[in-house]
N, C-alpha and C positions, 0 to 999 in steps of 0.2 A: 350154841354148839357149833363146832367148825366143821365145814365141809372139806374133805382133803379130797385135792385137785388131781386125780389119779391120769396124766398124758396118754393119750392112746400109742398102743403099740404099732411102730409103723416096720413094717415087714422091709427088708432087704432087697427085694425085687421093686417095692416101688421107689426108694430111695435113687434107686440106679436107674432106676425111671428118668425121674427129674434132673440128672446131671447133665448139663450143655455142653457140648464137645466143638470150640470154635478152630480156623484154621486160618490165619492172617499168610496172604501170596503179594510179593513186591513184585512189579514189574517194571523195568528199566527200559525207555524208549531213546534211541541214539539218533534219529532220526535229527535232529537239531543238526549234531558236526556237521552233516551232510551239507545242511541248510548254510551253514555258517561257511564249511570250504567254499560251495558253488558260489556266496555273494562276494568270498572276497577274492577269488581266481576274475572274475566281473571288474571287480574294483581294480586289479592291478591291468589286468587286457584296456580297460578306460584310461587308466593315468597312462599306461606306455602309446596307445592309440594319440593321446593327447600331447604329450611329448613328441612323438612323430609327425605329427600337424606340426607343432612348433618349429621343428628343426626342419621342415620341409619349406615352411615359409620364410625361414633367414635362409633358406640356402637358396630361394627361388629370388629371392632380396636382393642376396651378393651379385647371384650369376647373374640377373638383368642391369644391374652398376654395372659388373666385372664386360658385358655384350653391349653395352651404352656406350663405353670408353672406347670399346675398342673397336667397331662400327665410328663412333666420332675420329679415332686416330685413324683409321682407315683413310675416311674422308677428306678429313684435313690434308693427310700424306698425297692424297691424289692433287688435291688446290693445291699443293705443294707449301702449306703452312707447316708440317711439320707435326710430330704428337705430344708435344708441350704444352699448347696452344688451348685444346679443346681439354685436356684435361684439366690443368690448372684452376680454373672458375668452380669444379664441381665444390660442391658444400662438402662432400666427405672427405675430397682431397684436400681440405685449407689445411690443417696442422703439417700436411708436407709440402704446401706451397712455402710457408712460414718458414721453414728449415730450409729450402730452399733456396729463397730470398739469402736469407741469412750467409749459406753458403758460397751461393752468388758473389754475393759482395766481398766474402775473403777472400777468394778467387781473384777477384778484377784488382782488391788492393794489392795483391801479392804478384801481381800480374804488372800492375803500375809501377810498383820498387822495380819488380825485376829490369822493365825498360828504361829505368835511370831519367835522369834530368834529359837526356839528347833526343828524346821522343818528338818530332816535327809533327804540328798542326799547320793545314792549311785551310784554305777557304774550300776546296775541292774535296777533302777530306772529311773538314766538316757537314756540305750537304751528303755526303753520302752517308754519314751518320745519321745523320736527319734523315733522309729516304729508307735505308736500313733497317735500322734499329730503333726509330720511337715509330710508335702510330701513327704521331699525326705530324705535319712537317709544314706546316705555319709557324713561321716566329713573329708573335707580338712582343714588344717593347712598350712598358709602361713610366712612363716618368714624368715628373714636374715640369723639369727644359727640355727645352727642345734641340735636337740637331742644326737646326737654320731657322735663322730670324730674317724675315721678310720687312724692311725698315724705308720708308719714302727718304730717300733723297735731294741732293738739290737737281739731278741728275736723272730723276726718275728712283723705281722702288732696284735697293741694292740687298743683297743676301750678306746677310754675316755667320759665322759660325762660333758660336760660343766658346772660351778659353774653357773647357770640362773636361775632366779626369774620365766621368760617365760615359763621354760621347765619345771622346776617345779611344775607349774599350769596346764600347758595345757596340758603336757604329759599323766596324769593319766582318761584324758578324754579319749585321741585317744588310748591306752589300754584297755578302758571300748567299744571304738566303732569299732574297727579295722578299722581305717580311714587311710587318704596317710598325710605325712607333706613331704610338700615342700620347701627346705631350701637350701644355698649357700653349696656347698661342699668343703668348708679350708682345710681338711685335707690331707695331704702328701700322702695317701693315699687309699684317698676314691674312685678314678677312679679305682681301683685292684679289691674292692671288691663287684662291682654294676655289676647288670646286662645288657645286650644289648639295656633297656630302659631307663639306671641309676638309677635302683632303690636296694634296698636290705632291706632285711625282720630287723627290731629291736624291743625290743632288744636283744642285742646278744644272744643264748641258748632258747629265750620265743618263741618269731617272731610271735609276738600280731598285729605290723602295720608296712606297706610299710613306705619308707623315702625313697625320690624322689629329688636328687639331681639335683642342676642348677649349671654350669661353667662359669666360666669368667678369662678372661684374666688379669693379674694385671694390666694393663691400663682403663678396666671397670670397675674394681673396686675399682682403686685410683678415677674416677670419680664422681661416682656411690655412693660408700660407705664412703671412707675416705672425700669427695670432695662434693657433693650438700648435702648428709643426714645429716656429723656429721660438717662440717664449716658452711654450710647455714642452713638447718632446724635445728638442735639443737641449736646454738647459740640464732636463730630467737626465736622461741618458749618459751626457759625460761630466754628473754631478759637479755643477758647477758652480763657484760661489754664490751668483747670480739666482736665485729661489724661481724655480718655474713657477710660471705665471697659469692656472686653469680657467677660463670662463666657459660660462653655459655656451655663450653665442656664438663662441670659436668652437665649440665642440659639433655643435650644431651646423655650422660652414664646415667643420671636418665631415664632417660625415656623407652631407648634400655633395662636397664634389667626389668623395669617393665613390659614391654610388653612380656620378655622372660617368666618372670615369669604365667603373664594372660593364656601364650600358655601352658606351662606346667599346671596347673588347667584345659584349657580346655579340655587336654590329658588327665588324668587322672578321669575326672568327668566320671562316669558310666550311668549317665542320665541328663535330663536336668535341675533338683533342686535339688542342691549338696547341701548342709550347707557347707560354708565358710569360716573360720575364718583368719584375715588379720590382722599382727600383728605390729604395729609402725610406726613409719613415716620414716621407708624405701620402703611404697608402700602407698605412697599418692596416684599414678594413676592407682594403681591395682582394685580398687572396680571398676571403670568406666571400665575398658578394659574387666574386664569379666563382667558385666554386657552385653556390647553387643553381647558377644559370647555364654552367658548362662542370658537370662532376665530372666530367671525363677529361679534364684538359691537366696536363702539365702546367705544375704553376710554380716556378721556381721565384723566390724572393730573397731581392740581398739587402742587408740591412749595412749602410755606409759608413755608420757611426757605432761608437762602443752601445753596449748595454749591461747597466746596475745591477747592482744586487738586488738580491728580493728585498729588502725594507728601505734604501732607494725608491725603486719604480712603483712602491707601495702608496706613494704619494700621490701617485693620479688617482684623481676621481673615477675613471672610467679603466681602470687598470683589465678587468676580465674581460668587457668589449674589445680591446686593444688584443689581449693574448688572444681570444678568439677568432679574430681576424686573421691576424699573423699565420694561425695552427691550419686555415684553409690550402697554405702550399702544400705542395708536393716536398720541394726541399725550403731548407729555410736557410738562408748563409749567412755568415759572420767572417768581419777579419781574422780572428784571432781564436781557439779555443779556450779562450778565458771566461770570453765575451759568449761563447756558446753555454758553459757550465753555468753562468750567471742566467743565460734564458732558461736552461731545464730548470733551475732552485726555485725561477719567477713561475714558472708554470704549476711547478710540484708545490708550491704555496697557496697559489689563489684557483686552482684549479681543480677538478676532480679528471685527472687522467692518468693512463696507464703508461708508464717512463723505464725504459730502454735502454740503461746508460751504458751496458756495453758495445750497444750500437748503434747509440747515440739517435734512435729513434721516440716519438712521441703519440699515442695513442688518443685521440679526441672525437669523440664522436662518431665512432667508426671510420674514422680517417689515419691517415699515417701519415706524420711528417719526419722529414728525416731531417736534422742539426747538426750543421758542418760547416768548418772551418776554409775559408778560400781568402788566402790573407792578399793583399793585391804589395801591400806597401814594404818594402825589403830595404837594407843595410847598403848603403849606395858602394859597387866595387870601385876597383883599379880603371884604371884608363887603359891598361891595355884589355882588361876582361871585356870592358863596354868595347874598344873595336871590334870584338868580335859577335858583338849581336845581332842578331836577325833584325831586322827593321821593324818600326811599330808596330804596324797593322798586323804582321804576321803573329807578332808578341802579344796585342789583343785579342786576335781569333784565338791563339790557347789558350789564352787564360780563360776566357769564355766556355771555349770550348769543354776546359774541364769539367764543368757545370752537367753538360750535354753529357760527355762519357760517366755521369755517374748515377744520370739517369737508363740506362740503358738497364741495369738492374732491375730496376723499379717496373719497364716496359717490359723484362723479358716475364717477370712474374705477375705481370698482370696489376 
């Protein structure tokens, strides 16, 4: 029998009883932007506080450069050096020294056209350029031969003076400047009549300049002289049928009296920026050896003879020793501008340095050389033109001389 499941009746008051009445409240906290403006008004006061550090310390930078120089040009203005002087060397001034330089030099050539051929060199003229205008006003002369050969006689010891193109030229400078020349001592002799330092007063009766003798033994000098300079570098240089000759043993004598010679110049320099002069290519590595011994000297070097092309001069064994030396001058000279473009091509081949062709400068080692043209040998005139010449010696101090005024560039920019 089924039971039927009768639900109780549930009354209307308790129904309404149990119904839950809930109330969901959002609430929105802004409090954050707050947070967020304040950190980043923080952050921009830091970056401009930091930017003004910055900009406060280049400009404390500048003005102590900008009060260095000029505190220096004061000073120097009072010594009466002038305010070129002090500022030129600074590190930050070098790219307007550079341009400088540069300028310089169009200046003085434009300045040389405009005086024409009729320009007068004298010996007078010259040391005042020396006193003037370089640093230092020592002139050494370095060369193979000598001015005066000290020779025994049947008569006692007689002086002779060599038949050279060289001495001819160059003599009447170191006369005009009472400089030292430094030269091999050939003569039978010349040890009799030097003193305790090898030197002796010429010429004979004047005794205007020391002459500072160097020795060797004839196996240095079959090396040396007869043996790398006149087989290997003369042949080399004016490509000659004749095949240069290289040996180890002649490079090795080249080298031993180079260096004797370097020592003797650094003997004899009275300071440390002598003016130089270095004569042929029996001292290709004499401009480098004093250069380390004297960085501050003038060192002009004239090469007598032509020079090859770069695959020519490629033939020496010791080709980068050789340019190396050479690039120790201050100036480097050539007869001829042919013979200059053939030295920049020889360098721009076996060299790493920095080449200057429009102004014919060369960049080595933190050095500068400058390659130019000072032709000595000209187109023989008329007879009546040569009546009108100045006489030798005057005609050798300018020629010389030129040398001198193109250094003057090089001294005014340091």
């Amino acid at each position: 029998m089924a039971e039927k499941l009768v639900e109780p009746d549930i009354g209307q008051d308790e129904a309404a009883s149990n119904v839950v009445v809930a109330r969901l409240v959002l609430l929105h906290d802004l409090s954050f932007v707050d947070r967020r403006s304040q950190d980043t008004r923080r952050y921009l006061i830091g970056l401009i506080a930091a930017l003004g550090l910055v900009i406060a310390f280049i400009t404390v930078v500048v003005a102590q450069l900008s009060w260095r120089g000029w505190v220096n040009g004061a000073r120097a203005l009072m010594r009466g050096e002038g305010l070129l002087s002090p500022l030129l060397p600074s590190p930050e001034l070098a790219p307007f020294a550079s341009d400088l330089r540069a300028r310089l030099r169009d200046l003085e050539d434009e300045y040389k056209r405009s005086q024409g051929p009729n320009t007068e060199w004298t010996a007078q003229r010259l040391r005042a350029l020396l006193r003037t205008q370089l640093s230092g006003d020592q002139v050494i002369v370095v060369s193979n031969r000598e001015p005066y050969i000290h020779e025994h006689g049947p008569d006692g010891v007689i002086v002779k003076r060599p038949a050279s193109g060289l001495v001819t030229a160059v003599e009447p400078v170191m006369r005009a400047c009472s400089g030292t020349w430094i030269a091999h001592g050939s003569g039978n002799a010349d040890r009799d009549v030097v003193d305790s330092h090898d030197r002796v007063l010429v010429p004979p009766g004047h005794d205007e300049y020391r002459l500072r003798r160097i020795w060797m033994t004839p196996e240095e000098e079959q090396g040396y002289y007869y043996g790398f300079a006149n087989e290997g570098m003369w042949p080399l240089c004016h490509v000659a049928h004749v095949r240069p000759v290289f040996r180890e043993s002649d490079w090795e004598a080249y080298k031993l009296i180079n260096q004797r010679f370097a020592d003797a110049v650094v003997a004899e320099a009275r300071s440390e920026d002598p003016v130089v002069l270095v004569q042929d290519y029996h001292f290709a590595l004499l401009p480098a050896m004093i250069r380390k011994k004297l960085p501050q000297a003038t060192i002009l070097t004239f090469w007598h003879i032509p020079w090859p092309n770069p695959e020519s001069f490629g033939i020496c064994p010791w080709r980068r020793e050789i340019l190396e030396g050479m690039l120790g001058s201050t100036i480097l000279g050539f007869h001829t501008r042919f013979h200059c473009k053939n030295f920049i091509e020889t360098v721009d081949r076996y060299l790493e340095a920095r080449i200057e062709h429009e102004h014919s400068t060369i960049s080595f080692q933190e050095r500068e050389t400058l390659v130019e043209s000072y032709p000595i040998s000209i187109d023989w005139p008329g007879e009546a033109e040569v009546a009108t010449w100045a006489p030798v010696a005057n005609a050798a101090v300018a020629f010389v001389s030129a040398w001198v005024c193109r250094l003057m560039c090089l001294a005014v920019g340091g």
